[in-house]
N, CA, C and O atoms as a Tripos MOL2 file, in Angstrom:
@<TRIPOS>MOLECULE
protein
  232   231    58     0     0
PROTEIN
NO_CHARGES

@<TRIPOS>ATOM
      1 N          77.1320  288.8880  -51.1620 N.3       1 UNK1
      2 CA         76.9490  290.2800  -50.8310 C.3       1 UNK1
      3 C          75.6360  290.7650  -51.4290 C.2       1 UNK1
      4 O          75.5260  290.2240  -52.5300 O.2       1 UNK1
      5 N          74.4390  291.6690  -51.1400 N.am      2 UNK2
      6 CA         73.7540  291.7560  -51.3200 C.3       2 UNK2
      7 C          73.9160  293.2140  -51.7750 C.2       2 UNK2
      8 O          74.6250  294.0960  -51.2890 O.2       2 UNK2
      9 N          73.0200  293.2520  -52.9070 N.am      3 UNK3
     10 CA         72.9080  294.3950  -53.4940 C.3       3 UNK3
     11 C          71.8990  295.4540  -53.7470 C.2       3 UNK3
     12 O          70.8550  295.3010  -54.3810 O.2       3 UNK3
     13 N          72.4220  296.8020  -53.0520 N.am      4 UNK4
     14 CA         71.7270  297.2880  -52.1080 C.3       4 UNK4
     15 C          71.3930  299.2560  -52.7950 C.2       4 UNK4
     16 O          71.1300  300.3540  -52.3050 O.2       4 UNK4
     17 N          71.6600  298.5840  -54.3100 N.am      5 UNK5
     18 CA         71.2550  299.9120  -55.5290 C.3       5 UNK5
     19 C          69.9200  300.2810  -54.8940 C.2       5 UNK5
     20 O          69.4620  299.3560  -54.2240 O.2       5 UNK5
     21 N          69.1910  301.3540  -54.9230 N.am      6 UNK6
     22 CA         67.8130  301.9320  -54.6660 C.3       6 UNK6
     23 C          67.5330  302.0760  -56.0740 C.2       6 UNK6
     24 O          68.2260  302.6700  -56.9010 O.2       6 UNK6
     25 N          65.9160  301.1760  -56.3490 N.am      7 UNK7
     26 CA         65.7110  301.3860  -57.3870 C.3       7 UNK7
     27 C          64.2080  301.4300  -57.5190 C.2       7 UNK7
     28 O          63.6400  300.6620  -56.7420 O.2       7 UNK7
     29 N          63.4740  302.0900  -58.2570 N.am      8 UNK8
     30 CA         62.0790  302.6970  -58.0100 C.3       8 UNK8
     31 C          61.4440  301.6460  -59.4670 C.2       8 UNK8
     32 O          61.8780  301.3320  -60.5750 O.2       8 UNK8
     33 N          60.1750  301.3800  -58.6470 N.am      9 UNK9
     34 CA         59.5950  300.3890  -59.4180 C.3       9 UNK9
     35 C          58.5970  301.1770  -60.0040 C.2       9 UNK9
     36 O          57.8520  301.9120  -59.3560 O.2       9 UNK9
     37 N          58.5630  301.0010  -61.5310 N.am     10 UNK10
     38 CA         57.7520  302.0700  -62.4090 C.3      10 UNK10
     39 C          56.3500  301.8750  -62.5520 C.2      10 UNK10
     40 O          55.4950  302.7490  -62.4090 O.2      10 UNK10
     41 N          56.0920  300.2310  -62.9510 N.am     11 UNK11
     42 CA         55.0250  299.4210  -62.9370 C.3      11 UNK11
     43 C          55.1100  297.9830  -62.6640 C.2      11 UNK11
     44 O          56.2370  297.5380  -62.4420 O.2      11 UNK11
     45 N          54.0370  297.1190  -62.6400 N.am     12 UNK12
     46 CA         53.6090  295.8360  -62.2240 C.3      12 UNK12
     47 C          53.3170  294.8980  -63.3880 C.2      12 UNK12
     48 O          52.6600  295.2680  -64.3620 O.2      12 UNK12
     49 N          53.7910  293.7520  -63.2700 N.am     13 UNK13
     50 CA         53.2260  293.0700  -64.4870 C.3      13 UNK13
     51 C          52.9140  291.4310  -64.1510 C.2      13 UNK13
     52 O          53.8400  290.6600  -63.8990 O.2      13 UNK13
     53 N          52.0610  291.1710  -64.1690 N.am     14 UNK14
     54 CA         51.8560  289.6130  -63.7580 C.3      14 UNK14
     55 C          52.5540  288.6280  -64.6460 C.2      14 UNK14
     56 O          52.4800  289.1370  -65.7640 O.2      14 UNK14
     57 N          53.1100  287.6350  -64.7310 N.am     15 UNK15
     58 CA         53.8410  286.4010  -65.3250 C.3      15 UNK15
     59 C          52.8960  285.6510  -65.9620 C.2      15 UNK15
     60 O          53.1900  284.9490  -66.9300 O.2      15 UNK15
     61 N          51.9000  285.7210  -65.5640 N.am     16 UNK16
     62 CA         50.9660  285.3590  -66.3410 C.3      16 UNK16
     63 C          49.9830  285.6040  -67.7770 C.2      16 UNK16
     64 O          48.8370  285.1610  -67.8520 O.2      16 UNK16
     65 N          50.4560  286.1550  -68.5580 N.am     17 UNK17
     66 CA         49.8720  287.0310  -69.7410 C.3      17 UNK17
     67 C          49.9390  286.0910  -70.6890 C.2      17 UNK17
     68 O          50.6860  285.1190  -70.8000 O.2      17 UNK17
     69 N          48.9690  286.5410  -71.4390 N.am     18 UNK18
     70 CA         48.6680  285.7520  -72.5170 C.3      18 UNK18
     71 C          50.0990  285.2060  -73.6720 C.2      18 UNK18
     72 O          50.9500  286.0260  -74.0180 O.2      18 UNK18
     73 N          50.1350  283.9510  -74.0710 N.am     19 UNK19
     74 CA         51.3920  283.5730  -74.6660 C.3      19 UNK19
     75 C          51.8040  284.3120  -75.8470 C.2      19 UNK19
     76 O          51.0970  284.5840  -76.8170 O.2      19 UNK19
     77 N          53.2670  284.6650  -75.6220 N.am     20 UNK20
     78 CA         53.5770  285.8480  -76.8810 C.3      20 UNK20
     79 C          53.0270  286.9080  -76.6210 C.2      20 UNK20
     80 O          52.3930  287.0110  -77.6700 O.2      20 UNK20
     81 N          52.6950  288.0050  -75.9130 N.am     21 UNK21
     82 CA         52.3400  289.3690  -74.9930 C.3      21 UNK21
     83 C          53.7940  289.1140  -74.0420 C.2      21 UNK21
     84 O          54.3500  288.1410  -73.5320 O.2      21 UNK21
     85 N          54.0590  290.7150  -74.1420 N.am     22 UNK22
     86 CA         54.9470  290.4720  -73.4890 C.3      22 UNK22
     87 C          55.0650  292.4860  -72.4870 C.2      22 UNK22
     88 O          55.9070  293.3820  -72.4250 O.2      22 UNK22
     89 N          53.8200  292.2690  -71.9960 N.am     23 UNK23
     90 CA         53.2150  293.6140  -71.6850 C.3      23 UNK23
     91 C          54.4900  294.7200  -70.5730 C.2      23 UNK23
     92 O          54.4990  295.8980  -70.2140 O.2      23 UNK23
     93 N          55.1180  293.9070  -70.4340 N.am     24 UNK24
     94 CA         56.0450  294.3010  -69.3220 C.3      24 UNK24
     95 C          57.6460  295.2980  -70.1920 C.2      24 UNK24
     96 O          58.3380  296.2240  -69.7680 O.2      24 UNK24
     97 N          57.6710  294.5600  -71.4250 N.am     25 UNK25
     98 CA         58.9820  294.6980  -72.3170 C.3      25 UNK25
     99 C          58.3760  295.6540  -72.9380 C.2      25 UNK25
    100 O          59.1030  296.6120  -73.2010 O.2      25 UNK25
    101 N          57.2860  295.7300  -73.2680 N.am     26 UNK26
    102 CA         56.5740  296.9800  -73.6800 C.3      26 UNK26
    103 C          56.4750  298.3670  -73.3510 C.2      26 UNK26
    104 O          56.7090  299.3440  -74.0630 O.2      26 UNK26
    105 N          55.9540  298.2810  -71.7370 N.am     27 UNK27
    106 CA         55.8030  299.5940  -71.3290 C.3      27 UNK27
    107 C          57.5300  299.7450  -71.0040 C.2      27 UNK27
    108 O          57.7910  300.8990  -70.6650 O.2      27 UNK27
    109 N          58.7540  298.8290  -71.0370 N.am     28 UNK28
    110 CA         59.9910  299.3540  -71.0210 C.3      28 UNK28
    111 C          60.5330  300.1090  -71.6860 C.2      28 UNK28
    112 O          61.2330  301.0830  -71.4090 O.2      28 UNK28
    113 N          60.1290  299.5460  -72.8880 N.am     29 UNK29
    114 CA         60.5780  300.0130  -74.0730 C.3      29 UNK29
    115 C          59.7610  301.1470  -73.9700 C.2      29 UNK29
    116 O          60.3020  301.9360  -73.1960 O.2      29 UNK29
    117 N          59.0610  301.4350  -74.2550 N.am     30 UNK30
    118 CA         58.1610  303.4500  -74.2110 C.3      30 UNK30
    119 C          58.8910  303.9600  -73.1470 C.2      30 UNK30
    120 O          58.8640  305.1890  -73.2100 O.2      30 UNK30
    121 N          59.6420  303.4900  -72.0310 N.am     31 UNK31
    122 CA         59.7430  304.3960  -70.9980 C.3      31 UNK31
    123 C          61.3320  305.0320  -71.5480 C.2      31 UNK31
    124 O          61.6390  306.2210  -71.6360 O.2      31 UNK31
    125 N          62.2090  303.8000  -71.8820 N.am     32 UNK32
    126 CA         63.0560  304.4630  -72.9470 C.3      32 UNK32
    127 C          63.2360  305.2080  -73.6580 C.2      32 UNK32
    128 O          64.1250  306.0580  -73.6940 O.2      32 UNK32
    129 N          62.1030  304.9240  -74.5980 N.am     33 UNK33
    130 CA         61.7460  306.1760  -75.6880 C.3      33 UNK33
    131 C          61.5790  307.7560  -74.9270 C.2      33 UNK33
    132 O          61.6550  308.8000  -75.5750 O.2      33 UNK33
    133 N          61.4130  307.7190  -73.8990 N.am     34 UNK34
    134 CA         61.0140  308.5940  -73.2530 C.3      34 UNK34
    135 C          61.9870  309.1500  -72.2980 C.2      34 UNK34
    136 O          61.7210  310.0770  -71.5330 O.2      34 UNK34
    137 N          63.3870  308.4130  -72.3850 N.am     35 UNK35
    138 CA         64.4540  309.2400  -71.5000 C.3      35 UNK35
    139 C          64.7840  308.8030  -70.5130 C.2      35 UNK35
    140 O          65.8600  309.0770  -69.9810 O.2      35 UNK35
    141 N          63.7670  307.8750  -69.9600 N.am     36 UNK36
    142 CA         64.3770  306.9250  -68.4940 C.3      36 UNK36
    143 C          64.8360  305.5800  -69.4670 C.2      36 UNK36
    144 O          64.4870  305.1370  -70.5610 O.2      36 UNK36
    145 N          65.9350  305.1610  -68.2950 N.am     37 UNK37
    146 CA         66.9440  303.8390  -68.3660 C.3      37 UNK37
    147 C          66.3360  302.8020  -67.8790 C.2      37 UNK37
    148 O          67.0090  302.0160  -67.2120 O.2      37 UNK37
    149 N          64.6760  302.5010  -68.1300 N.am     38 UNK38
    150 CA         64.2240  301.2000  -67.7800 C.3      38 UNK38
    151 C          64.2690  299.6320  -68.0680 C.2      38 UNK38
    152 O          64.2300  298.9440  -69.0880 O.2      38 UNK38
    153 N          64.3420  299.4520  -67.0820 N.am     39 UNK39
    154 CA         64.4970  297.7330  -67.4100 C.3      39 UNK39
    155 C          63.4260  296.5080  -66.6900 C.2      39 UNK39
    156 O          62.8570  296.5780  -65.6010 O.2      39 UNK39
    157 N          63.3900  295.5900  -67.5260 N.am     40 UNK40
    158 CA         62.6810  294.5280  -67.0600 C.3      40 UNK40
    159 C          62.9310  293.6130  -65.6870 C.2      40 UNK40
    160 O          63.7430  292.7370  -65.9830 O.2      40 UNK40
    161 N          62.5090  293.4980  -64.2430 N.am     41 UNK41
    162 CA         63.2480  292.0860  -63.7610 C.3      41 UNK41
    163 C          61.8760  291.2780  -63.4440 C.2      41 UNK41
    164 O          60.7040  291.5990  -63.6380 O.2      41 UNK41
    165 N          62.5260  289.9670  -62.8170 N.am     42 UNK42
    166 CA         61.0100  289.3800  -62.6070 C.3      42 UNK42
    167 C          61.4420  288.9070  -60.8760 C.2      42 UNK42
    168 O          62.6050  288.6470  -60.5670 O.2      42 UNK42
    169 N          60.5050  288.8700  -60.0670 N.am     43 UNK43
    170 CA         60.7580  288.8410  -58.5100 C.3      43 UNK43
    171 C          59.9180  287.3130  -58.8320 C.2      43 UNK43
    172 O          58.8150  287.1690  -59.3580 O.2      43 UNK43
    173 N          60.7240  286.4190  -58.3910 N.am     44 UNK44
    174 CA         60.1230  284.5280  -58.4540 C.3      44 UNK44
    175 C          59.3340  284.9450  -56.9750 C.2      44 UNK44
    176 O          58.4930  284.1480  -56.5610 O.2      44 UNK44
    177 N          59.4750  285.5860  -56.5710 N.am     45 UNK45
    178 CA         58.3880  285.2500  -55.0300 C.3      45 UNK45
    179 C          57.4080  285.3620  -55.1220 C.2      45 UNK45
    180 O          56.6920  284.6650  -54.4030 O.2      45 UNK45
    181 N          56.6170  286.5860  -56.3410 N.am     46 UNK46
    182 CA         55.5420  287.0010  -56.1460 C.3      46 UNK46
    183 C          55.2570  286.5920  -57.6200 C.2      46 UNK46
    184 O          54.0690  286.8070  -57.8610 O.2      46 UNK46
    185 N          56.0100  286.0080  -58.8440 N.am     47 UNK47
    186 CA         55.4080  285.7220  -60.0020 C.3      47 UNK47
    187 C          55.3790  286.7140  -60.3950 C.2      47 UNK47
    188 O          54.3530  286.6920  -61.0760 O.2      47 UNK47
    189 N          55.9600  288.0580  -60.5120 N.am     48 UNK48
    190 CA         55.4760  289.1790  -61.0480 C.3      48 UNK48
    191 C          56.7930  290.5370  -62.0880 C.2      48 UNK48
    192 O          57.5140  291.4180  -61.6190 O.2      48 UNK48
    193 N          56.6760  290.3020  -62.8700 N.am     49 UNK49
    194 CA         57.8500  291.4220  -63.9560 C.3      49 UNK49
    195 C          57.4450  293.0530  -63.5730 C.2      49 UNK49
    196 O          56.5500  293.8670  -63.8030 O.2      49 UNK49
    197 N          59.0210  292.9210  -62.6680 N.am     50 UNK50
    198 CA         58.7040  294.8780  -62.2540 C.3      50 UNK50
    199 C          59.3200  295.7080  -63.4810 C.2      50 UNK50
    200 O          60.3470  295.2400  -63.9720 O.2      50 UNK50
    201 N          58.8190  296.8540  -64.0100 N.am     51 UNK51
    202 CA         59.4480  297.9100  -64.8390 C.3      51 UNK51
    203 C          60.5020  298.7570  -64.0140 C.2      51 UNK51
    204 O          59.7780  299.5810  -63.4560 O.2      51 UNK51
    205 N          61.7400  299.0090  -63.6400 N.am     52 UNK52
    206 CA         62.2490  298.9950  -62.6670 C.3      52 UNK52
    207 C          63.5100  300.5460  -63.5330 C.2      52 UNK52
    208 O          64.0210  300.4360  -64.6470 O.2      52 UNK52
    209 N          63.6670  301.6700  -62.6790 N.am     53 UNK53
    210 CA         64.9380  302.2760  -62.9730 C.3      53 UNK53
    211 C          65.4230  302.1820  -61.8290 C.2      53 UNK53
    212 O          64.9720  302.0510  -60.6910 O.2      53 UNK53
    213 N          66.9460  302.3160  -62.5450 N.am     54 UNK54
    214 CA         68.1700  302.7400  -60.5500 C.3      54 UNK54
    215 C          67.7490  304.2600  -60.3470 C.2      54 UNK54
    216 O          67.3920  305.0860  -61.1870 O.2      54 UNK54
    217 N          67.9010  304.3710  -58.9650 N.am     55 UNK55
    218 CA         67.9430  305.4950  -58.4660 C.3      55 UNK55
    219 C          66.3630  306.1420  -58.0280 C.2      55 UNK55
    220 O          65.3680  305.7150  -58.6130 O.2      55 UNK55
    221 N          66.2510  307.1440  -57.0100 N.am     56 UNK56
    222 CA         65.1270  307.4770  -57.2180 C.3      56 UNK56
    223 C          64.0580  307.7590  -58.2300 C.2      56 UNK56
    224 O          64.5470  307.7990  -59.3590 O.2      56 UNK56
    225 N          62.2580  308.0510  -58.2030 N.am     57 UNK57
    226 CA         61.4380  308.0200  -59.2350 C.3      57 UNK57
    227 C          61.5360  309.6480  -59.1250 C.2      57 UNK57
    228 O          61.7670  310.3170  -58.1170 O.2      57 UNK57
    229 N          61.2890  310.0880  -60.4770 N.am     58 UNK58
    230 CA         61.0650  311.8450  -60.7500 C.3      58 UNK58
    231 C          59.5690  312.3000  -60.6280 C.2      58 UNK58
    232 O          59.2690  313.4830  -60.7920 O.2      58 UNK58
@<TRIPOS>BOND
     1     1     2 1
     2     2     3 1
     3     3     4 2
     4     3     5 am
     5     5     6 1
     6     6     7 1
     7     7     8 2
     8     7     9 am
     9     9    10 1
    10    10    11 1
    11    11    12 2
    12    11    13 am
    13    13    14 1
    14    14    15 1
    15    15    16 2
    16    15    17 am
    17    17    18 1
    18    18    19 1
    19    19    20 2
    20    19    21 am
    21    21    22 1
    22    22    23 1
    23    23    24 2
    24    23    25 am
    25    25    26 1
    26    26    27 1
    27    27    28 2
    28    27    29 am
    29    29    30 1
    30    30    31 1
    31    31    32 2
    32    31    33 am
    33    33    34 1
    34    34    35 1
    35    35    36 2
    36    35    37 am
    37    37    38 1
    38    38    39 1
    39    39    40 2
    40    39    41 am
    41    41    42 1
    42    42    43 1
    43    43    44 2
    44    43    45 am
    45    45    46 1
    46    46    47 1
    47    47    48 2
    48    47    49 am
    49    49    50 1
    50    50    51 1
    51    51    52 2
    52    51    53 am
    53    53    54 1
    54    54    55 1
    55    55    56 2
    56    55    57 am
    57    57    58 1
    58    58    59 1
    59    59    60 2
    60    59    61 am
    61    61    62 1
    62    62    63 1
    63    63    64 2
    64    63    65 am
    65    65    66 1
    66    66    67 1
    67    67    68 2
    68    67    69 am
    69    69    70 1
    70    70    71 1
    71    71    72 2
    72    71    73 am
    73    73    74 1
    74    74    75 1
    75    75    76 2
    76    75    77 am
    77    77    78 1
    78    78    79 1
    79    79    80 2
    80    79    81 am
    81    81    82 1
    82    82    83 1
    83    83    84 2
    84    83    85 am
    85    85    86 1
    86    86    87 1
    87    87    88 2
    88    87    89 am
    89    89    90 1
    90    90    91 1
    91    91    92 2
    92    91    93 am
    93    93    94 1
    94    94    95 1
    95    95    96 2
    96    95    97 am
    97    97    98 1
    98    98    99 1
    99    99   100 2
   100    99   101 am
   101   101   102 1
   102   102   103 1
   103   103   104 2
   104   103   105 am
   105   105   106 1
   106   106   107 1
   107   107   108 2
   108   107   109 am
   109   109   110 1
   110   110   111 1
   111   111   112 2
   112   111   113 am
   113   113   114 1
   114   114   115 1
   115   115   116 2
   116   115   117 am
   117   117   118 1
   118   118   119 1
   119   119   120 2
   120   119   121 am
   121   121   122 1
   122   122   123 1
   123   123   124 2
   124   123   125 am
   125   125   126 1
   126   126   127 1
   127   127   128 2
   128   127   129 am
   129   129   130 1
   130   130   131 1
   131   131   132 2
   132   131   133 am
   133   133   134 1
   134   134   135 1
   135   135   136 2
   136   135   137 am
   137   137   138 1
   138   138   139 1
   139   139   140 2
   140   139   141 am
   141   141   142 1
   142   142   143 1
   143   143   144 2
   144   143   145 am
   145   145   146 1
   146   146   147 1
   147   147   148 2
   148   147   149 am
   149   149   150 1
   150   150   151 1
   151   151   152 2
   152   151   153 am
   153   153   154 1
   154   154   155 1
   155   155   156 2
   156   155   157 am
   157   157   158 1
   158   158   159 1
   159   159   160 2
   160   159   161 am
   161   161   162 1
   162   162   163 1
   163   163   164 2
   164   163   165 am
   165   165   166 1
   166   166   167 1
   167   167   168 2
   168   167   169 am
   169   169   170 1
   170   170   171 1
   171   171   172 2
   172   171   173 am
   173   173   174 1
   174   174   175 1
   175   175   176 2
   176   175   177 am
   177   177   178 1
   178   178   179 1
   179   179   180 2
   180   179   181 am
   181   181   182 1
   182   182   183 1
   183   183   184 2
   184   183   185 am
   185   185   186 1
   186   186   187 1
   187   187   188 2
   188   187   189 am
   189   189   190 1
   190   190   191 1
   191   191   192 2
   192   191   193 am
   193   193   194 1
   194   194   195 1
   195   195   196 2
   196   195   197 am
   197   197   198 1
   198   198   199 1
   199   199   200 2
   200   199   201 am
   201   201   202 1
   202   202   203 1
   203   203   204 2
   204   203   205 am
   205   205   206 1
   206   206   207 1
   207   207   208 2
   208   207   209 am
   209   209   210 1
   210   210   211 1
   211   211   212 2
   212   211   213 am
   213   213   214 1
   214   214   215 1
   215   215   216 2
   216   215   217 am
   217   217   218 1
   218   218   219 1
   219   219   220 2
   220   219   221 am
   221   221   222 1
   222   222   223 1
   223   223   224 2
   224   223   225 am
   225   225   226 1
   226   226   227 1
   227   227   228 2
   228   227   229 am
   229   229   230 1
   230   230   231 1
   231   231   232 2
@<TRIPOS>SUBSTRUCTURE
     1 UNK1         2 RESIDUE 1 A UNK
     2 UNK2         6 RESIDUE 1 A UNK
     3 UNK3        10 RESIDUE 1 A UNK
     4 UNK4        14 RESIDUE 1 A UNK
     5 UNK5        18 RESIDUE 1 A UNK
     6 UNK6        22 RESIDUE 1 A UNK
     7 UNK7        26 RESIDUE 1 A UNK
     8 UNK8        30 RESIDUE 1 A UNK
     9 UNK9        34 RESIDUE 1 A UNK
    10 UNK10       38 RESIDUE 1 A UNK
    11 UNK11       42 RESIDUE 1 A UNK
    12 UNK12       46 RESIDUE 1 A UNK
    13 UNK13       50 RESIDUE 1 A UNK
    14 UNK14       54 RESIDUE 1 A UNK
    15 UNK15       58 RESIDUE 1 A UNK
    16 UNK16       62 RESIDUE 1 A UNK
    17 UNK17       66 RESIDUE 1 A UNK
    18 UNK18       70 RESIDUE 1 A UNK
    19 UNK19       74 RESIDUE 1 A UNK
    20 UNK20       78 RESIDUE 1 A UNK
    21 UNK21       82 RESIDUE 1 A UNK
    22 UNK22       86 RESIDUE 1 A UNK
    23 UNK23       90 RESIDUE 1 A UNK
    24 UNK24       94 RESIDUE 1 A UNK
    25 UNK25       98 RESIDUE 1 A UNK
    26 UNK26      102 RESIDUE 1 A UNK
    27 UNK27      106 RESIDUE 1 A UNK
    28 UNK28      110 RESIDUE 1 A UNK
    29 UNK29      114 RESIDUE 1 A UNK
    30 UNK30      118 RESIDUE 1 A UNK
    31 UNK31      122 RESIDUE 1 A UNK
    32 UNK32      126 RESIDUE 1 A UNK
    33 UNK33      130 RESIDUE 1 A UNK
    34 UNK34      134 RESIDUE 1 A UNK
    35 UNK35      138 RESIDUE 1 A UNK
    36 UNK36      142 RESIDUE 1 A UNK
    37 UNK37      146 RESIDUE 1 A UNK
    38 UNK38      150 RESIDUE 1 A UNK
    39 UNK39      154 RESIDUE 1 A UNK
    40 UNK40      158 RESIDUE 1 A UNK
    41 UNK41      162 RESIDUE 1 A UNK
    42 UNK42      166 RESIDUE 1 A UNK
    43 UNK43      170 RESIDUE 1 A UNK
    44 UNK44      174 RESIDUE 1 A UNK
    45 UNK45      178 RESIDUE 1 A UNK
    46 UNK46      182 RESIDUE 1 A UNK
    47 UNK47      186 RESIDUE 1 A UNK
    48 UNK48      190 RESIDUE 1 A UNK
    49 UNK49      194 RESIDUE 1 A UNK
    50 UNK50      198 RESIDUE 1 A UNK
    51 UNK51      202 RESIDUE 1 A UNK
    52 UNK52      206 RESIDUE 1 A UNK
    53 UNK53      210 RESIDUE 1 A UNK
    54 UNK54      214 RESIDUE 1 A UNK
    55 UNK55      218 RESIDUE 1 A UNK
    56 UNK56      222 RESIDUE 1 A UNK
    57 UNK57      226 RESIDUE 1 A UNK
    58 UNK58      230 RESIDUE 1 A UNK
C-alpha cells in the first residue's frame, strides 16, 4: 500500500558531504528548535537527504 501523507519538503541535501558533516540533521534539528516537526529522509533515486514535515508548508 502506498503511502500517500502530503508532506512539504523544507530543504535539499546532497549524500555526498564531506565525511562526518551531517548538513541535513542539522538544518533538522534548528527547524525543531523552531516549532516545526522536521525530519530527515533520504530518496535512493536521486542520492539526495530531504528536510521533510507532514502536512502542508506555512
Amino acid at each position: 500500500m502506498a503511502d500517500t501523507t502530503l508532506r512539504t519538503v523544507l530543504e535539499r541535501f546532497t549524500a555526498g558531504g564531506p565525511r562526518g558533516s551531517w548538513p541535513a540533521d542539522e538544518y533538522a534539528a534548528q527547524q525543531r528548535d523552531q516549532g516545526q516537526d522536521a525530519r530527515v529522509v533520504m530518496d535512493l533515486r536521486t542520492d539526495q537527504f530531504f528536510v521533510v514535515i507532514d502536512g502542508p508548508g506555512h
